[in-house]
N, C-alpha and C positions, 0 to 999 in steps of 0.2 A: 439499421444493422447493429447487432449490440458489441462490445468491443472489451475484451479482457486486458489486464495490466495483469503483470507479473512482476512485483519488485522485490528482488532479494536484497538484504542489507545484512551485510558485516561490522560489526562491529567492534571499533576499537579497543586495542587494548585497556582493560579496567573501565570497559564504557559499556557492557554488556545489560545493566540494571536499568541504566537510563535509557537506552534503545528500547529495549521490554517495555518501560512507561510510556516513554513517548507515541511507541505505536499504538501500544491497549489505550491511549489514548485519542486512537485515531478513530479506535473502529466502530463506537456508537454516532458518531457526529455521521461519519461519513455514511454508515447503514442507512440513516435518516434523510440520505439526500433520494429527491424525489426523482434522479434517472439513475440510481444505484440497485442491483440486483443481487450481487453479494458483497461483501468484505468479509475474508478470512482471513488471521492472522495465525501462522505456521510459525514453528521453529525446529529445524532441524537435527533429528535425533541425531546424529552424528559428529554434530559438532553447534553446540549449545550457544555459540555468540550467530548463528547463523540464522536470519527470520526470512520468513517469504511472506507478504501480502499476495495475498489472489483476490482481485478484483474484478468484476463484471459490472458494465455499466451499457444502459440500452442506446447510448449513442457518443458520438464524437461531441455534442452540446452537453453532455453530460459531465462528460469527463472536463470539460471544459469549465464546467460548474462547478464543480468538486474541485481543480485546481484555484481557482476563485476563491473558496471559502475560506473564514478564517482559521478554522482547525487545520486546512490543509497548508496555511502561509507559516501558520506558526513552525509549526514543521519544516518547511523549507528554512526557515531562519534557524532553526536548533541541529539537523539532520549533520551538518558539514561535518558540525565537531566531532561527532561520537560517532559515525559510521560510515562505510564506503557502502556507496545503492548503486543498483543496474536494475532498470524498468527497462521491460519488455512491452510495448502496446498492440495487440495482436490483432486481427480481424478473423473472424471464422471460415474454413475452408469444407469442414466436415464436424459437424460437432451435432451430439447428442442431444436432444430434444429433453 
């Protein structure tokens, strides 16, 4: 069953440039994982320190794998300082083909 992540991240005061890097620097490594389906990297027009990854990934091993990785570790060790995250990990009820 394939499984979305939604993680919005806020970011800190005067920490908006390094968020921006640090993600776009997520989203080849993580594209490339072999149960990854999408990685999109959003930022919201309304308010510009604001990002959303939308993630798809075709299982709970997947995503398992992807937190594993070292692009996704690094991130966990740099993410604290510079932004406030809330992941959402969803399962599908109704979704479009």
């Amino acid at each position: 069953m394939p499984v979305k992540i939604a993680a919005i991240l806020e970011a800190k005061p005067g920490s908006e440039q390094a968020l921006e890097s640090l993600l776009r620097h997520l989203v080849a490594p993580s594209r490339a994982e072999a149960g990854n389906l999408k990685y999109d990297l959003w930022q919201d027009s309304a308010d510009p320190k604001r990002f959303v990854l939308d993630e798809l990934y075709t299982d709970e091993a997947a995503i398992a794998a992807h937190r594993a990785s070292a692009h996704f570790q690094d991130y966990v060790k740099r993410v604290a300082d510079i932004a406030v995250r809330t992941a959402y990990v969803c399962h599908p009820l109704d979704v479009a083909e």
